[in-house]
C-alpha positions in Angstrom: 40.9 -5.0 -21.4 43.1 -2.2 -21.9 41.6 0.4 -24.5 45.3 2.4 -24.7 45.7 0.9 -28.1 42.2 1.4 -29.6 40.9 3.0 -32.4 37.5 4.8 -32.3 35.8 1.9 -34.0 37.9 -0.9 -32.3 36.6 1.0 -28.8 33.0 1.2 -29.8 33.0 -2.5 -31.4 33.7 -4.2 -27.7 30.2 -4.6 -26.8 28.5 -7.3 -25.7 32.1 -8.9 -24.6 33.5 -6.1 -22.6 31.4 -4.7 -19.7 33.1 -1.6 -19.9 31.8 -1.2 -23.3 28.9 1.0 -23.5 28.3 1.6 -27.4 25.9 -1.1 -29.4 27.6 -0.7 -33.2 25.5 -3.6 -34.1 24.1 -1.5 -36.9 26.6 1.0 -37.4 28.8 0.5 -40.7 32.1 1.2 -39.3 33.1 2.4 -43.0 30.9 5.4 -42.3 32.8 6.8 -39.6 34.5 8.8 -42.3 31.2 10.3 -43.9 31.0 13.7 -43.9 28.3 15.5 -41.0 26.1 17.8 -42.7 23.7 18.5 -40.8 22.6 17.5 -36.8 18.8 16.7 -36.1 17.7 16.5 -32.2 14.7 14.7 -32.5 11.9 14.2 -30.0 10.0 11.0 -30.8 6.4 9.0 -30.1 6.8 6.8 -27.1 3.3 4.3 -26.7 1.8 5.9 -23.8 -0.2 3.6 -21.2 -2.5 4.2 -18.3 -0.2 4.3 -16.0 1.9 6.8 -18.0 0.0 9.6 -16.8 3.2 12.0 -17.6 4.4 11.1 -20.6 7.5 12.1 -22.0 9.2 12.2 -25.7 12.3 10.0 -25.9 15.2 12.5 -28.0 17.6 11.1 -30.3 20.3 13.0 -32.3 21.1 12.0 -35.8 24.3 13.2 -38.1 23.2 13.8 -41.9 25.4 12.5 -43.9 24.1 12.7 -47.2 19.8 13.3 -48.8 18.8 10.3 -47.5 21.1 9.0 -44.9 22.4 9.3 -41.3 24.0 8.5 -38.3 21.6 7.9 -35.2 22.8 8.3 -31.7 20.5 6.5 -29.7 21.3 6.9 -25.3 19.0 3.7 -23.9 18.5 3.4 -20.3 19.9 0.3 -18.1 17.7 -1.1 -16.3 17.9 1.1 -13.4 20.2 4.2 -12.3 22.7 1.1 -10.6 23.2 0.3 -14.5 24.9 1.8 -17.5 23.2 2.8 -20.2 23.6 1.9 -23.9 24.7 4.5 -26.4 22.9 2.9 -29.7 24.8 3.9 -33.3 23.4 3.1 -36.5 23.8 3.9 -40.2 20.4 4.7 -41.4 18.5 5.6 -44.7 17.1 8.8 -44.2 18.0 11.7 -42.9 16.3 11.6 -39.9 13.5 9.3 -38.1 9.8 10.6 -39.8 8.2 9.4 -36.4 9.3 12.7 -34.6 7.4 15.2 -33.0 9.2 17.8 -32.6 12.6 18.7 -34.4 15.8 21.4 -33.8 18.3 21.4 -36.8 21.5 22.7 -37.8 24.2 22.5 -39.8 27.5 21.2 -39.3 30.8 23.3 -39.9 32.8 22.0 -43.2 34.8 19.1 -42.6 33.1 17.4 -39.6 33.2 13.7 -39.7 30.8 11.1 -38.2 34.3 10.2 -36.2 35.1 13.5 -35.1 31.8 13.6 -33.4 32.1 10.0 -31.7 35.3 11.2 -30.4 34.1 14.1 -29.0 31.7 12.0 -26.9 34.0 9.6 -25.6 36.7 11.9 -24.7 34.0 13.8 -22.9 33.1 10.8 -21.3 29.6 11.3 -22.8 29.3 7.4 -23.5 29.4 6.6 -19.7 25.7 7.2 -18.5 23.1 6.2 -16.0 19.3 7.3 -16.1 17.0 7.8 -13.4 15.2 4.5 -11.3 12.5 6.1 -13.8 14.0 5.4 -17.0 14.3 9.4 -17.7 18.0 10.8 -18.9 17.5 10.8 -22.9 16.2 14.6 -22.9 19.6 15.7 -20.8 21.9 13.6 -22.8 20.9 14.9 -26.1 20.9 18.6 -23.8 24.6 17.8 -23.1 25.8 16.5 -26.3 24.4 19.8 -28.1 26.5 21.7 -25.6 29.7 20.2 -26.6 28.8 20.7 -30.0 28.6 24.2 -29.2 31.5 24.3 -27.4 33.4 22.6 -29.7 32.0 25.4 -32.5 31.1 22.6 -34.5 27.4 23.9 -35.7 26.0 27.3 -35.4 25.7 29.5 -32.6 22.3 29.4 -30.4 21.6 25.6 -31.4 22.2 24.7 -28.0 19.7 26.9 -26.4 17.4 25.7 -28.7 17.9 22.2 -27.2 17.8 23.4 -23.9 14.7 24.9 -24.4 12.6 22.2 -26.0 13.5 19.7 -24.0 11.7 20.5 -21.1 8.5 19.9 -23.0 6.2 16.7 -23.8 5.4 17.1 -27.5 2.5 15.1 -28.4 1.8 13.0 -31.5 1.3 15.1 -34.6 -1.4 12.9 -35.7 -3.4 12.2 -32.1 -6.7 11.0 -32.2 -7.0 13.9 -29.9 -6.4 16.6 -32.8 -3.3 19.0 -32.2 -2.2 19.6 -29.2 0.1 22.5 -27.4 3.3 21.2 -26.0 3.5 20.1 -22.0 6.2 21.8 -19.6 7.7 18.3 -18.4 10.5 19.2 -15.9 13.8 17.9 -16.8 15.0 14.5 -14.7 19.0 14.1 -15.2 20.5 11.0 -14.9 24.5 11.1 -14.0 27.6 10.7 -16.1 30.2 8.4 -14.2 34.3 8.1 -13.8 35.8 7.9 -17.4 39.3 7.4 -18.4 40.7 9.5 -20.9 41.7 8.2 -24.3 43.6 10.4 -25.6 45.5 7.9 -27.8 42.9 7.6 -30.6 41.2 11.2 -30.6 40.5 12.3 -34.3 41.7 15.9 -34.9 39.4 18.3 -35.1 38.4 19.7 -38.3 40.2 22.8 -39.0 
């Protein structure tokens, strides 16, 4: 299927039918593409930890504020190995970002930003075309890249980025641990790989001025 004539919620509404559809907008309300961005929240969650999880990681997700109480979630999920895509999750939520974070960097977005300004800045960056590790790591350099386009695209303040880049590379542990508090964990960063992308120019929302 030819994606010359799309619109940015036509292209990320092809999924499960197209394979070379890698956006789940199950729960996104397409309506919302249009909501203002206020605010951007990298957010390192809780992931259940087993025995054999013996270096345990945070998995990141980035959510767009879009009002008190809602949001936009950006959600990269791994394939099931580095041979497969993974799944760029979007969904309209009801707060302003998940409360089951450990760890949070913030900033707020320039005047005019739209949800869909940011979704096209991912796909014309070909940010939507991802494969993690055979170990299931690549969230923490996703969000890592996506913060830099923000950057580059001056679309939040300046030093955001390096914020990103520098909390990344650490395992944050439950704020409520049987355990008590505990410091943060230097956990080297594992990159998965972006693959071949073809530019789609056609629907790209200009850029707020």
């Amino acid at each position: 299927m030819s994606t010359a004539s799309l619109s940015v919620s036509e292209y990320i509404d092809r999924y499960p039918y197209d394979p070379d559809c890698h956006w789940d907008a199950e729960d996104f309300v397409m309506s919302h593409l249009s909501s203002p961005v206020l605010q951007f929240h990298w957010c390192a969650s809780n992931k259940d930890e087993t025995e054999e999880d013996v270096r345990p990681t945070n998995h990141w997700m980035i959510f767009l504020q879009t009002g008190p109480n809602s949001s936009v979630r950006l959600n990269m999920r791994s394939g099931e190995s580095s041979r497969y895509p993974g799944l760029l999750e979007v969904s309209s939520t009801r707060y302003a970002f998940t409360q089951n974070c450990c760890f949070r960097v913030s900033a707020a977005a320039v005047p005019g930003l739209t949800v869909e300004h940011v979704f096209s800045l991912v796909i014309r960056n070909g940010r939507d075309r991802y494969k993690f590790t055979d170990s299931h790591e690549g969230c923490r350099h996703w969000v890592n890249v996506i913060a830099s386009d923000l950057s580059g695209a001056s679309w939040m303040e300046s030093g955001v980025a390096q914020r990103v880049s520098q909390a990344v590379v650490f395992y944050f542990p439950p704020t409520h641990s049987i355990h008590g508090a505990q410091a943060p964990v230097y956990r080297p960063l594992e990159v998965g790989t972006f693959f071949w992308f073809v530019p789609c120019v056609f629907f790209w929302k200009r850029d707020p001025e």
